[in-house]
PDB file with SEQRES, HELIX, SHEET and CRYST1 records, atoms N, CA, C and O in Angstrom:
SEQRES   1 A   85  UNK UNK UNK UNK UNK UNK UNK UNK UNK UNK UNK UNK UNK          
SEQRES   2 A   85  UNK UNK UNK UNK UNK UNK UNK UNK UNK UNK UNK UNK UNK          
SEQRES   3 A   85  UNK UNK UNK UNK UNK UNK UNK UNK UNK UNK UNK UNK UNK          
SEQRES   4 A   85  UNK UNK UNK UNK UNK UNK UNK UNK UNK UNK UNK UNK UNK          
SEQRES   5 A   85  UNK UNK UNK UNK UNK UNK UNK UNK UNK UNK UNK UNK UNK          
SEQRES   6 A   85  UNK UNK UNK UNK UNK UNK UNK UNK UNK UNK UNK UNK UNK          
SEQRES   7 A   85  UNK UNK UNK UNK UNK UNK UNK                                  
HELIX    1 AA1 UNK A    2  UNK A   10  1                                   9    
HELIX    2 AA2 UNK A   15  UNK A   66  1                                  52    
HELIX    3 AA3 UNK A   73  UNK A   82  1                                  10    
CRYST1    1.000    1.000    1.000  90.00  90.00  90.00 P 1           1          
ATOM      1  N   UNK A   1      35.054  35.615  12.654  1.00  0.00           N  
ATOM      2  CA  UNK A   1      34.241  36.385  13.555  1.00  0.00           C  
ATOM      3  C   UNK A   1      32.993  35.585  13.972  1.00  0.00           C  
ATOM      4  O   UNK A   1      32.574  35.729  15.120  1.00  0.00           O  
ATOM      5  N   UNK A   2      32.333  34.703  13.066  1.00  0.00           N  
ATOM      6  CA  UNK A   2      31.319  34.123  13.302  1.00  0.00           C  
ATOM      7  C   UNK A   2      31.806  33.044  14.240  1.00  0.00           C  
ATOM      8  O   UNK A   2      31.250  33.002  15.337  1.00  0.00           O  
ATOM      9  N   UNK A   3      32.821  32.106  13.963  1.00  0.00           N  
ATOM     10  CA  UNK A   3      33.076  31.122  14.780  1.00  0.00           C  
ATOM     11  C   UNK A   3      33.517  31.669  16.170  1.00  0.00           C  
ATOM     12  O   UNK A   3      33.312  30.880  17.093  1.00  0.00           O  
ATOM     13  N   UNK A   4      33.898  32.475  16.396  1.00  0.00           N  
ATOM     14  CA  UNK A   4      34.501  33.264  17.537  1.00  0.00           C  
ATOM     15  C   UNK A   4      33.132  33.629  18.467  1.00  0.00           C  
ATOM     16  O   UNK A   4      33.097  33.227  19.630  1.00  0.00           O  
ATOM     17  N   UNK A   5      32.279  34.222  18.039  1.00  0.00           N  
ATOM     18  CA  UNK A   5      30.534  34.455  18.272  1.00  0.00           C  
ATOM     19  C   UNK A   5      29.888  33.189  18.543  1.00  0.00           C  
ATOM     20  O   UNK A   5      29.083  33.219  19.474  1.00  0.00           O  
ATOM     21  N   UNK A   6      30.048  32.089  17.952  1.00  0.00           N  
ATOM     22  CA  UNK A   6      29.185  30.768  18.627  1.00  0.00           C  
ATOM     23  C   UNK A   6      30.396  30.263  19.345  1.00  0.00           C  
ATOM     24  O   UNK A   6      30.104  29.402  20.174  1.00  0.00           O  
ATOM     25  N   UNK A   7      31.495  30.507  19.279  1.00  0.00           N  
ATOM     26  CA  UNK A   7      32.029  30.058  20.418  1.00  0.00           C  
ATOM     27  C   UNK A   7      31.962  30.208  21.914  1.00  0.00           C  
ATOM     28  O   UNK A   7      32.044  29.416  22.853  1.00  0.00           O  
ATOM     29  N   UNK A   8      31.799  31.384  21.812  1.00  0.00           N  
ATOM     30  CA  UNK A   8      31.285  31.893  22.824  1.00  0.00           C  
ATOM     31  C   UNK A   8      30.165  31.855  23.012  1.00  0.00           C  
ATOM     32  O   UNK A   8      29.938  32.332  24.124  1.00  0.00           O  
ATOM     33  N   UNK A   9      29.287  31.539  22.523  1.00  0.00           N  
ATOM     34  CA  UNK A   9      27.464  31.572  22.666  1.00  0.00           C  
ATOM     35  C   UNK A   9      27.608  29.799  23.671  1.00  0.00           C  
ATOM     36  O   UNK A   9      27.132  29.482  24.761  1.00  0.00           O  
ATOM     37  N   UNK A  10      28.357  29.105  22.804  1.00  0.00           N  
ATOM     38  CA  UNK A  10      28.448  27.566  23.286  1.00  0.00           C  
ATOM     39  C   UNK A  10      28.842  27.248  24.816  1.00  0.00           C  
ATOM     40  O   UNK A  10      28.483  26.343  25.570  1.00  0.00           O  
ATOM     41  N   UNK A  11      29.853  28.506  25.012  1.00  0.00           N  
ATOM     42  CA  UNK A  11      30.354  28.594  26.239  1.00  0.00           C  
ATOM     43  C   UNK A  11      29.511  28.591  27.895  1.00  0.00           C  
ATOM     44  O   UNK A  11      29.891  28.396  29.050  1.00  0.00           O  
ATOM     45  N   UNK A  12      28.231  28.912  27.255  1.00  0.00           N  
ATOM     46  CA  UNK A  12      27.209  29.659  28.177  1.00  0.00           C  
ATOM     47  C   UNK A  12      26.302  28.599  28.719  1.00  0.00           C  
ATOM     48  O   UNK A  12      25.417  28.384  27.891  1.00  0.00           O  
ATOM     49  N   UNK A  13      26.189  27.925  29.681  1.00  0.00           N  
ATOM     50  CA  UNK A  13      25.475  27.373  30.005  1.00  0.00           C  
ATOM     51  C   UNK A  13      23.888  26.825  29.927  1.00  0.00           C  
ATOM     52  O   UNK A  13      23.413  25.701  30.086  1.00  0.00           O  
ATOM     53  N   UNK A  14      23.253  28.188  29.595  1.00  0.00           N  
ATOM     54  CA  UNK A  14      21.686  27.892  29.561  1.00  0.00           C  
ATOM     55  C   UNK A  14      21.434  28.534  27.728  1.00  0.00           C  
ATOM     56  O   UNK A  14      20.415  28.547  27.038  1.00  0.00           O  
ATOM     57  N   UNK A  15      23.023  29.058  27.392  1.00  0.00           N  
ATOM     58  CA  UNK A  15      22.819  28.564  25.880  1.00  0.00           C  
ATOM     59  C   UNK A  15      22.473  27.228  25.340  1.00  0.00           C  
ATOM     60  O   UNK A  15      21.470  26.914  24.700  1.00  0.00           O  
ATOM     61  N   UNK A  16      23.701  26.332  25.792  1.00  0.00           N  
ATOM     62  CA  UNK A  16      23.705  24.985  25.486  1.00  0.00           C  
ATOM     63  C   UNK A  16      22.185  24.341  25.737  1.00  0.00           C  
ATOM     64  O   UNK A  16      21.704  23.535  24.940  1.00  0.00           O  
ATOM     65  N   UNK A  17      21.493  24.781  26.919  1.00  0.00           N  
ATOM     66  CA  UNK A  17      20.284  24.461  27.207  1.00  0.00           C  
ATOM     67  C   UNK A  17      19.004  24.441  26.158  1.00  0.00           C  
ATOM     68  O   UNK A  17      18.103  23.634  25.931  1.00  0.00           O  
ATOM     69  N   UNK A  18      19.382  25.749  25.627  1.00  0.00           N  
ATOM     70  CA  UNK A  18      18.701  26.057  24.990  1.00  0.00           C  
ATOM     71  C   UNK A  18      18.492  25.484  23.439  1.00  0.00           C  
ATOM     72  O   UNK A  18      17.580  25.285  22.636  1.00  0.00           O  
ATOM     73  N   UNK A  19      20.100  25.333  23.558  1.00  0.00           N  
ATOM     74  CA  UNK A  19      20.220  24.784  21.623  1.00  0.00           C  
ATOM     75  C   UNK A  19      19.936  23.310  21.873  1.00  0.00           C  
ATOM     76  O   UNK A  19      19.623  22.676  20.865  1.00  0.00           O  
ATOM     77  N   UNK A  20      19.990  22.548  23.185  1.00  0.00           N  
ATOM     78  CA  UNK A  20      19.707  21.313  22.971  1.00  0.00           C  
ATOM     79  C   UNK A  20      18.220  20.997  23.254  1.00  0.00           C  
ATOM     80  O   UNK A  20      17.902  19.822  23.071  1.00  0.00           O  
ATOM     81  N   UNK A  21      17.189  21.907  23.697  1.00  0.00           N  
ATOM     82  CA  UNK A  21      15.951  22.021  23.438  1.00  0.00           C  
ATOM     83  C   UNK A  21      15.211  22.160  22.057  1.00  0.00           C  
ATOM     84  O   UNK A  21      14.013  21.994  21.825  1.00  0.00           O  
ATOM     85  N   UNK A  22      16.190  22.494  21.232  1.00  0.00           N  
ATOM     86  CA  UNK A  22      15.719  23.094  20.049  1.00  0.00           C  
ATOM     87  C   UNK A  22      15.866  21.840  19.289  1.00  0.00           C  
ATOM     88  O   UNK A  22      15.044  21.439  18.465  1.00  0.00           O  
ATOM     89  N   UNK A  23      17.069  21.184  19.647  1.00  0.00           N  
ATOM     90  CA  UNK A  23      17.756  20.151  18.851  1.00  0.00           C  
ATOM     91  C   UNK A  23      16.505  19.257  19.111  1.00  0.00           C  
ATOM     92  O   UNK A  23      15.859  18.707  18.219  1.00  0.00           O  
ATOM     93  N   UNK A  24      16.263  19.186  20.351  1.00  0.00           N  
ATOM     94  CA  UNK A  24      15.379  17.769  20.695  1.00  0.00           C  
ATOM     95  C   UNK A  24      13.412  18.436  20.343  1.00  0.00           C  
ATOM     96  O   UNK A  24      12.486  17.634  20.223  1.00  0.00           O  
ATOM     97  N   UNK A  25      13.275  19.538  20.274  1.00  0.00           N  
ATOM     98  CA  UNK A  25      12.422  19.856  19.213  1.00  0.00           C  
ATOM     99  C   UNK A  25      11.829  19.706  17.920  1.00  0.00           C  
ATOM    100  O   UNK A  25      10.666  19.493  17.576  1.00  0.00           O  
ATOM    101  N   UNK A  26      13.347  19.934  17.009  1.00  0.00           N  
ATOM    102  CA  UNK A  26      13.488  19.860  15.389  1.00  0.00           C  
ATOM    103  C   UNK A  26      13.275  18.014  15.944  1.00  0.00           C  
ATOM    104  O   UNK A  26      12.135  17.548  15.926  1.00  0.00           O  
ATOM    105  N   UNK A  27      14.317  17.238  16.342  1.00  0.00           N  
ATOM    106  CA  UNK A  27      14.382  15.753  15.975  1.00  0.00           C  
ATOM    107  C   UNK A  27      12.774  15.264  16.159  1.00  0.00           C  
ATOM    108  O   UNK A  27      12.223  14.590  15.289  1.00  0.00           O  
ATOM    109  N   UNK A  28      11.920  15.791  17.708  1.00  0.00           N  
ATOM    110  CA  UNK A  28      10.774  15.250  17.397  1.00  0.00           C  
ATOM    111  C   UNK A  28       9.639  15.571  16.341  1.00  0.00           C  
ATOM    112  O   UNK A  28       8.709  14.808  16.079  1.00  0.00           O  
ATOM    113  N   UNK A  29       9.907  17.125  15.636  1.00  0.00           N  
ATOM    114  CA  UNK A  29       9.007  17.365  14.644  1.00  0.00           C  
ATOM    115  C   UNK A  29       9.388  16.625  13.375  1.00  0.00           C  
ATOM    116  O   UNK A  29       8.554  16.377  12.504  1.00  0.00           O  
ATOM    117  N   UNK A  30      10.365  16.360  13.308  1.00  0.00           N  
ATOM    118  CA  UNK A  30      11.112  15.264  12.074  1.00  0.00           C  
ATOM    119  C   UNK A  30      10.531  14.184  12.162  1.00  0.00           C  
ATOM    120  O   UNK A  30       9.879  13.783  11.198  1.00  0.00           O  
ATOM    121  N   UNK A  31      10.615  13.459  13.300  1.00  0.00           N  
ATOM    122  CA  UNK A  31      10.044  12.074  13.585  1.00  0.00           C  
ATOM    123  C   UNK A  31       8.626  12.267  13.363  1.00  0.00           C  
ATOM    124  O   UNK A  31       8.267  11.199  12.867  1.00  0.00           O  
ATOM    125  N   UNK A  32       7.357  13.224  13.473  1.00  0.00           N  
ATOM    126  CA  UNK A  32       5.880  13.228  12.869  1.00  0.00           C  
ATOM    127  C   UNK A  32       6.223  13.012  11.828  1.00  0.00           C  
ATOM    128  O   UNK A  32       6.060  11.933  11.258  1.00  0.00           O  
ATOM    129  N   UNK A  33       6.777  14.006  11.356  1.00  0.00           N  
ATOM    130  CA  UNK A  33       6.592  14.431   9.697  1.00  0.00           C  
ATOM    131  C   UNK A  33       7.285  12.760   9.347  1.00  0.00           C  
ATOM    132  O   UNK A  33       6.423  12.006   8.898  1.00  0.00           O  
ATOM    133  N   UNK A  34       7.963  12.451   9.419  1.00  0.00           N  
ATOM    134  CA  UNK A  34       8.419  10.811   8.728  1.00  0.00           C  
ATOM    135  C   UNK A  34       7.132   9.676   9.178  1.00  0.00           C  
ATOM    136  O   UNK A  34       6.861   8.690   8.492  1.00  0.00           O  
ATOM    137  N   UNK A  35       6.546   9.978  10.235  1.00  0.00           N  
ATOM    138  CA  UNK A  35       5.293   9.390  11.017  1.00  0.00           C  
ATOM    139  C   UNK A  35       4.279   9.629   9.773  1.00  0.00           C  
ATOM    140  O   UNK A  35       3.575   8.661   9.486  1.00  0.00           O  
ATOM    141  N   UNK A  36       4.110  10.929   8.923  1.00  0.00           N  
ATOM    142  CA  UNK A  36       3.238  10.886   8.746  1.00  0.00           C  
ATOM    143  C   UNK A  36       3.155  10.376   7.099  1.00  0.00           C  
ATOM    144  O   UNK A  36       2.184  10.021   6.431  1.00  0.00           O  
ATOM    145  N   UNK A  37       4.115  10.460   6.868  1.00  0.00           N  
ATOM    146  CA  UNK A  37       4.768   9.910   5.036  1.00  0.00           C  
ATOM    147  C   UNK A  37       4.593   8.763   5.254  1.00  0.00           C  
ATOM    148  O   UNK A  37       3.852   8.311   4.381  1.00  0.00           O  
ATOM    149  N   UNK A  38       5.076   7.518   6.446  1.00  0.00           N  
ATOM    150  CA  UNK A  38       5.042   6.690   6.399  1.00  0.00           C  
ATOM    151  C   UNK A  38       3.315   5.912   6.562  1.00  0.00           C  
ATOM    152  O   UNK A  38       2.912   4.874   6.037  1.00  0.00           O  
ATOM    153  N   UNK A  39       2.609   6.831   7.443  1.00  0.00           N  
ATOM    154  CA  UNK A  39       1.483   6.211   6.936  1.00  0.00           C  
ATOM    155  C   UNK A  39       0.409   6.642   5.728  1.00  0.00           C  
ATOM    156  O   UNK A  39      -0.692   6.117   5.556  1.00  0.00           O  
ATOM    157  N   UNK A  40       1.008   7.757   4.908  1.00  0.00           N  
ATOM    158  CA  UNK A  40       0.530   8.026   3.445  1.00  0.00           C  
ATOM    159  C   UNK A  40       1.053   6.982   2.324  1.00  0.00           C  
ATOM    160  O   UNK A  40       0.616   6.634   1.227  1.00  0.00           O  
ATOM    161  N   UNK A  41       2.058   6.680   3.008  1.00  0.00           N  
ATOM    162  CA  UNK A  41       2.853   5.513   1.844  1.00  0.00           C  
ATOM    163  C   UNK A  41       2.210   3.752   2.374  1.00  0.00           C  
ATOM    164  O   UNK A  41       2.128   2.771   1.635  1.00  0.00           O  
ATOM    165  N   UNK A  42       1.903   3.817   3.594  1.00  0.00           N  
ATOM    166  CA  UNK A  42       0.892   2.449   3.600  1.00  0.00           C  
ATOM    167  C   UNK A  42      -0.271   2.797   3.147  1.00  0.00           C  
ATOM    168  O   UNK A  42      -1.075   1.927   2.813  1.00  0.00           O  
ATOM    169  N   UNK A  43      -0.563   4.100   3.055  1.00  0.00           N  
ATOM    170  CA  UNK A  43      -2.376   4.147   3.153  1.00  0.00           C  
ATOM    171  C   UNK A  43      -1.925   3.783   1.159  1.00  0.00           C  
ATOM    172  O   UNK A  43      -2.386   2.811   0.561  1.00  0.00           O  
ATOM    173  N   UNK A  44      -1.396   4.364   0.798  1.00  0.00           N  
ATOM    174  CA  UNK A  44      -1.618   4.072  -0.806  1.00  0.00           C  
ATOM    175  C   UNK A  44      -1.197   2.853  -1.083  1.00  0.00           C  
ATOM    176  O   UNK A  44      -1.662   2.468  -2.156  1.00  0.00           O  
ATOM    177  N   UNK A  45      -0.330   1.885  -0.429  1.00  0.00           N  
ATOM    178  CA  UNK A  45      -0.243   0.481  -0.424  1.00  0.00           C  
ATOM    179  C   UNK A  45      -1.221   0.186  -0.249  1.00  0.00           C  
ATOM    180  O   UNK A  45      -1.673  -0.225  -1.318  1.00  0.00           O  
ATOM    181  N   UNK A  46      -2.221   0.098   0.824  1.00  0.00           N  
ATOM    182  CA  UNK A  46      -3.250  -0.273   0.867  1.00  0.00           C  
ATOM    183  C   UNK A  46      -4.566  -0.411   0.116  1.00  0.00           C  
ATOM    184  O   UNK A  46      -5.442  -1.268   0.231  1.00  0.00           O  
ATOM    185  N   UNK A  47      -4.483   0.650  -0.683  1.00  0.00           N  
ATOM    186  CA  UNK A  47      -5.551   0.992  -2.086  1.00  0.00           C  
ATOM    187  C   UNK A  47      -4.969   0.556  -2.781  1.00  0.00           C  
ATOM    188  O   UNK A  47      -5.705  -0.053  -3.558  1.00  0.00           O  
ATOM    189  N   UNK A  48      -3.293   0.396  -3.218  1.00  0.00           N  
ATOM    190  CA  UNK A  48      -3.478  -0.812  -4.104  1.00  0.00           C  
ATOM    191  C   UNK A  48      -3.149  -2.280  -4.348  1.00  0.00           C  
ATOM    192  O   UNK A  48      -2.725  -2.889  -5.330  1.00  0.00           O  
ATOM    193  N   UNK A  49      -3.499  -2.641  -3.090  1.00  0.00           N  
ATOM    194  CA  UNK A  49      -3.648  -3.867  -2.640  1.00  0.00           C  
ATOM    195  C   UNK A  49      -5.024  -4.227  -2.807  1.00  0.00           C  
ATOM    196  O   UNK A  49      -5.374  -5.292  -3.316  1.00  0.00           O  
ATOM    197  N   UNK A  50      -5.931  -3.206  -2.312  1.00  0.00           N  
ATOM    198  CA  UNK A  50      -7.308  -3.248  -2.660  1.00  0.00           C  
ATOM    199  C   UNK A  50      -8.294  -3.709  -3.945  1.00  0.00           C  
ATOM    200  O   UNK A  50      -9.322  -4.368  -4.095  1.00  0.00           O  
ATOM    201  N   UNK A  51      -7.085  -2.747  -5.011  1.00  0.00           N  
ATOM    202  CA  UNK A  51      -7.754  -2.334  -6.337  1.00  0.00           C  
ATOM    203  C   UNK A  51      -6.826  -4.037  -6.892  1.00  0.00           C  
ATOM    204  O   UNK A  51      -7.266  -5.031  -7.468  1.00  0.00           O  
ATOM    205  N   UNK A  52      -6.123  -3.863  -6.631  1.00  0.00           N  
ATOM    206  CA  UNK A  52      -5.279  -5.580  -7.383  1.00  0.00           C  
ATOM    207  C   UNK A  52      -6.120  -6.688  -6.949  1.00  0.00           C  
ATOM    208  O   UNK A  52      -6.428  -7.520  -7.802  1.00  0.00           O  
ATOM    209  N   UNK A  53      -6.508  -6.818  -5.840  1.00  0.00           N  
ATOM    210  CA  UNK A  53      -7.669  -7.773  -5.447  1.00  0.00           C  
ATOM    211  C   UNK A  53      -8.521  -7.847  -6.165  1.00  0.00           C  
ATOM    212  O   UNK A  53      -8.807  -8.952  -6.627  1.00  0.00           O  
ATOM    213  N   UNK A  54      -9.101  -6.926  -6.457  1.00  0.00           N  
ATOM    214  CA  UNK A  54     -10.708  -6.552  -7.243  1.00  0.00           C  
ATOM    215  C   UNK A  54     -10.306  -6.599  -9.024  1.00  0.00           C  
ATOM    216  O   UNK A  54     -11.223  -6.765  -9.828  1.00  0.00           O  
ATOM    217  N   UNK A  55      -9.115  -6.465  -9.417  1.00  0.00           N  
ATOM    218  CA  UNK A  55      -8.857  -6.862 -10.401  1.00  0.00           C  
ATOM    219  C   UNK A  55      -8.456  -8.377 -10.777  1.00  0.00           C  
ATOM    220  O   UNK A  55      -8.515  -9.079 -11.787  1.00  0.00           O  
ATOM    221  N   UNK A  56      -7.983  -8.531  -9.344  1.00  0.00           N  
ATOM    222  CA  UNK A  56      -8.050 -10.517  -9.636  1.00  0.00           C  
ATOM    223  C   UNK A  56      -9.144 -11.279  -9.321  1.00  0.00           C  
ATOM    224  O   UNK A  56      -9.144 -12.510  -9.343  1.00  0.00           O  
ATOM    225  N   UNK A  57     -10.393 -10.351  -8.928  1.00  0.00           N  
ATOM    226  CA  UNK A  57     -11.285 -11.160  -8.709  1.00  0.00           C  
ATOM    227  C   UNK A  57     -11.867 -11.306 -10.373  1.00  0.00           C  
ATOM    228  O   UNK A  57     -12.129 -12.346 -10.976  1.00  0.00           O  
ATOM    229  N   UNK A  58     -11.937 -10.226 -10.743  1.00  0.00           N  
ATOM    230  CA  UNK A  58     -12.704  -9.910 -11.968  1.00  0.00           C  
ATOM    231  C   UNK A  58     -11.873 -10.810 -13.450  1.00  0.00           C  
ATOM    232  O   UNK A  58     -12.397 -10.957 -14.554  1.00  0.00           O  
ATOM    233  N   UNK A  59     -10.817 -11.182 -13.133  1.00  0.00           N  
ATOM    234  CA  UNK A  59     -10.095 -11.568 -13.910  1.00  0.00           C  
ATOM    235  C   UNK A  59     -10.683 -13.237 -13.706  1.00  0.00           C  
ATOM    236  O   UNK A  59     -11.065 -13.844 -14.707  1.00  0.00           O  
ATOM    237  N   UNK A  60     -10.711 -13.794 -12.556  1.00  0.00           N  
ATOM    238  CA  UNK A  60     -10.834 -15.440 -12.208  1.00  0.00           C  
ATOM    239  C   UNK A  60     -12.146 -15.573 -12.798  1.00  0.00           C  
ATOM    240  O   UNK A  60     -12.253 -16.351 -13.746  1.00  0.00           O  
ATOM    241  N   UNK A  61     -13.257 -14.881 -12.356  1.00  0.00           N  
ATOM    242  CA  UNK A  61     -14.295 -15.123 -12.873  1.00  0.00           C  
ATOM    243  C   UNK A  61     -14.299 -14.879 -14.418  1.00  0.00           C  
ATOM    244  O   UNK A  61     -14.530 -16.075 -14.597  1.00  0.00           O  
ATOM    245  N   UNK A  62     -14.257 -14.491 -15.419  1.00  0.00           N  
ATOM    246  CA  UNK A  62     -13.523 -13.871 -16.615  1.00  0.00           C  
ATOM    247  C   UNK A  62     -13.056 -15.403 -17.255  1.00  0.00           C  
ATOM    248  O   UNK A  62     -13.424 -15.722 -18.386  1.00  0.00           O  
ATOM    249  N   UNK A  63     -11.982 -16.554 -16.190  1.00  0.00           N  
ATOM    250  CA  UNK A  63     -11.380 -17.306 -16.543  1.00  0.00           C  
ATOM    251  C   UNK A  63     -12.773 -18.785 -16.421  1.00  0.00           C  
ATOM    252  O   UNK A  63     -13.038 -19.755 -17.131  1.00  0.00           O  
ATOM    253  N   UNK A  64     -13.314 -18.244 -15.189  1.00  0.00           N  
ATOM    254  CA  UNK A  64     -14.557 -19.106 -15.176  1.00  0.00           C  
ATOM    255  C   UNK A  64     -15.559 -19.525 -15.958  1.00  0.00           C  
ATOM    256  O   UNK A  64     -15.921 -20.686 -16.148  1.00  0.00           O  
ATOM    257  N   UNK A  65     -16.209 -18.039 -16.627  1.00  0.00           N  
ATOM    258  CA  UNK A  65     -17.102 -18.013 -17.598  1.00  0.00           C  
ATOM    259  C   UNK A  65     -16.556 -18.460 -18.832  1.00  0.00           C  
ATOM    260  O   UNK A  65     -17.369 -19.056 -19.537  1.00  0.00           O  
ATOM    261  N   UNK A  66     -14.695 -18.265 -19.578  1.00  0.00           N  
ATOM    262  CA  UNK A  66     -14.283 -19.060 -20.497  1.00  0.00           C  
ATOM    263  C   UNK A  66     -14.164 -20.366 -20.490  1.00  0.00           C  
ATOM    264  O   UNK A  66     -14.238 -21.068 -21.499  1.00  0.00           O  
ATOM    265  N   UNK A  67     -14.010 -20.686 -19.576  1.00  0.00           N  
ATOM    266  CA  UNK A  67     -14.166 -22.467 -19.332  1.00  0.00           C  
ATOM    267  C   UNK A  67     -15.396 -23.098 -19.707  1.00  0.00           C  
ATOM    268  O   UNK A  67     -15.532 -24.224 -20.185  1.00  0.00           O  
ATOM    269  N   UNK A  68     -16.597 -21.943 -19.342  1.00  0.00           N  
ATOM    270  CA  UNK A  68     -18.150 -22.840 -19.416  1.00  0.00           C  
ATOM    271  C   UNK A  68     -18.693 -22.073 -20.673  1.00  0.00           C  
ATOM    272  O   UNK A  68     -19.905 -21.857 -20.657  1.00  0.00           O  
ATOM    273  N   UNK A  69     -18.063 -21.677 -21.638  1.00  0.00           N  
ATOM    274  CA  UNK A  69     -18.687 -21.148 -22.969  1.00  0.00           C  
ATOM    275  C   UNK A  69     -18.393 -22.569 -23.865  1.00  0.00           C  
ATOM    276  O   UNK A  69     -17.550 -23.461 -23.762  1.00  0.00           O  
ATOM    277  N   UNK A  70     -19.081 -22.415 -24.432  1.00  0.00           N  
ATOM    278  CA  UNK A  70     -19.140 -23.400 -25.774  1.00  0.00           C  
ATOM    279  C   UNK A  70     -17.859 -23.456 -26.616  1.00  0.00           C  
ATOM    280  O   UNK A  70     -17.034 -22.556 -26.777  1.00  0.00           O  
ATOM    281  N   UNK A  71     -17.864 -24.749 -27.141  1.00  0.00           N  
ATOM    282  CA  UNK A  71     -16.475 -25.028 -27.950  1.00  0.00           C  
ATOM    283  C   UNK A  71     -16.723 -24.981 -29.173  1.00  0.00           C  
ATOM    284  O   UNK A  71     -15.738 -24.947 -29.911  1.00  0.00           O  
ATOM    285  N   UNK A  72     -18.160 -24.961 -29.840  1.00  0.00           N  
ATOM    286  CA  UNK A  72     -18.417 -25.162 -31.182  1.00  0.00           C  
ATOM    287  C   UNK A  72     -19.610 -24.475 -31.244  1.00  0.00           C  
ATOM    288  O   UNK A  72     -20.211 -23.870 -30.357  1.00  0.00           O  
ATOM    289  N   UNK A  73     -19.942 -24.690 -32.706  1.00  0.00           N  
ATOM    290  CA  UNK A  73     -21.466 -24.043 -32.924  1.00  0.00           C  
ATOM    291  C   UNK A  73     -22.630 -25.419 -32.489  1.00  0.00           C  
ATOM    292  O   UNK A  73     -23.770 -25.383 -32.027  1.00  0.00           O  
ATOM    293  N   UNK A  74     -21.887 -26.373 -32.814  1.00  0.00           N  
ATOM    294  CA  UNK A  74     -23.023 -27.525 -32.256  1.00  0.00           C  
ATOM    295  C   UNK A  74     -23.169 -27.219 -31.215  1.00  0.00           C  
ATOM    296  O   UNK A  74     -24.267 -26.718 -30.971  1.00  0.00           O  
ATOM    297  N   UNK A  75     -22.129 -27.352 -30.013  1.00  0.00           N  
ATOM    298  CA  UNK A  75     -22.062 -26.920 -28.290  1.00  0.00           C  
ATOM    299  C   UNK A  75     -23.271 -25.801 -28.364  1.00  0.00           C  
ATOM    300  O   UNK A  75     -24.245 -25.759 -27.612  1.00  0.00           O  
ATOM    301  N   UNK A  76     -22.981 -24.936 -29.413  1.00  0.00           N  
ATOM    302  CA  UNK A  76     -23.953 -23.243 -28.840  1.00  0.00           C  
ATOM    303  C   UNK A  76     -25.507 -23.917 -28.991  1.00  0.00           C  
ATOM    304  O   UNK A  76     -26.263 -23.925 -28.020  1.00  0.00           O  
ATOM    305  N   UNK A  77     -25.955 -24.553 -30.473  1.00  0.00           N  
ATOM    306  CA  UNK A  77     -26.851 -25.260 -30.754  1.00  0.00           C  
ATOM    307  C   UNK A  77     -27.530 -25.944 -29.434  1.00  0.00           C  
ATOM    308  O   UNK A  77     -28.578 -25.584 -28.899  1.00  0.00           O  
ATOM    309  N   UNK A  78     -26.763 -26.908 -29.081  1.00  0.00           N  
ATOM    310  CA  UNK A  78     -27.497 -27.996 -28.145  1.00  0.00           C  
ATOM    311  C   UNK A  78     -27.615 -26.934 -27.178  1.00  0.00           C  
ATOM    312  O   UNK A  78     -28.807 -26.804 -26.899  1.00  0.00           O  
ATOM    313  N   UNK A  79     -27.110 -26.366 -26.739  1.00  0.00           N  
ATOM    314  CA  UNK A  79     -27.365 -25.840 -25.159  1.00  0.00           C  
ATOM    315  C   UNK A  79     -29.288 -25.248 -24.689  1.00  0.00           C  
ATOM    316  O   UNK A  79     -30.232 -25.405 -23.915  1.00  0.00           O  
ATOM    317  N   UNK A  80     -28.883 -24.676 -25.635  1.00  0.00           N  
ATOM    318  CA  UNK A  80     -31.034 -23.973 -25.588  1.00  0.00           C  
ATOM    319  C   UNK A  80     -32.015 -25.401 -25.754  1.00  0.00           C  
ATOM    320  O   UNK A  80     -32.955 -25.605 -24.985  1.00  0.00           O  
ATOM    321  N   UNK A  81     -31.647 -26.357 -26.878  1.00  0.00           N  
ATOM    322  CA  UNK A  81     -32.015 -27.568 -26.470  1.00  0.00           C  
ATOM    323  C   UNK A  81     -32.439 -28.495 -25.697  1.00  0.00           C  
ATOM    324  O   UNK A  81     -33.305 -29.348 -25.504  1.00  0.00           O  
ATOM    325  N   UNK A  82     -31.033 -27.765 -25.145  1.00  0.00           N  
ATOM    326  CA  UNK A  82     -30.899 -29.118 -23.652  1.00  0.00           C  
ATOM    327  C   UNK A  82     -31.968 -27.952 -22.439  1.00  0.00           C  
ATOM    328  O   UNK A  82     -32.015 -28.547 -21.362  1.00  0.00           O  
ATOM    329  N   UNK A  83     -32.617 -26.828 -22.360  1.00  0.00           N  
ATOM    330  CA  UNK A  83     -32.524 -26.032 -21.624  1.00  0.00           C  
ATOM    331  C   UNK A  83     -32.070 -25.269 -20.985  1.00  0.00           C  
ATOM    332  O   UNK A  83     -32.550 -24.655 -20.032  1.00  0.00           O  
ATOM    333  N   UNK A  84     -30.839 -25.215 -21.561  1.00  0.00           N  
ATOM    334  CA  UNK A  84     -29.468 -24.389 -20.513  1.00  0.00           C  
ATOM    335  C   UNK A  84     -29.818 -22.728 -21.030  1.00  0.00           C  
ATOM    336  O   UNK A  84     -30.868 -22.317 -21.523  1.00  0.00           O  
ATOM    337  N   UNK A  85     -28.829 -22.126 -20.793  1.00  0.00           N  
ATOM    338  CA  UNK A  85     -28.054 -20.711 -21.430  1.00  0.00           C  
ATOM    339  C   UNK A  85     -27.083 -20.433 -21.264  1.00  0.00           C  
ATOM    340  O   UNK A  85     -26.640 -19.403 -21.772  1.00  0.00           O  
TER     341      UNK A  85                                                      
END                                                                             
């Protein structure tokens, strides 16, 4: 009975009109909504691209300051010596 009912609904000219308005409706509200995930899913790429930066900055310098620390207690000794810190 149902298929018999859109069969006939299909039959109708400014039916078809109608369901393919709807069709091309739903497809463009689909296409925002994926529009808009897709730029929530860069925007959070983007923060953490951000935050990984700022953690490799903090890390190099980290690697910097271990390079220029002292190797011994003499090294710690001489340094105030020499005038450093």
């Amino acid at each position: 009975m149902l298929g018999t009912m859109l069969a006939a609904l299909f039959t109708r000219p400014w039916a078809r009109r109608i369901i393919g308005a709807a069709l091309a409706a739903l497809t463009a509200v689909l296409f925002l909504f994926n529009l808009r995930r897709a730029g929530e899913r860069a925007g959070r790429a983007a923060e953490r691209f951000e935050t990984l930066k700022a953690v490799t900055h903090a890390q190099c310098q980290m690697l910097e300051e271990a390079a220029r620390r002292p190797r011994s207690r003499d090294d710690l000794l001489d340094r105030p010596r020499d005038g450093e810190f």
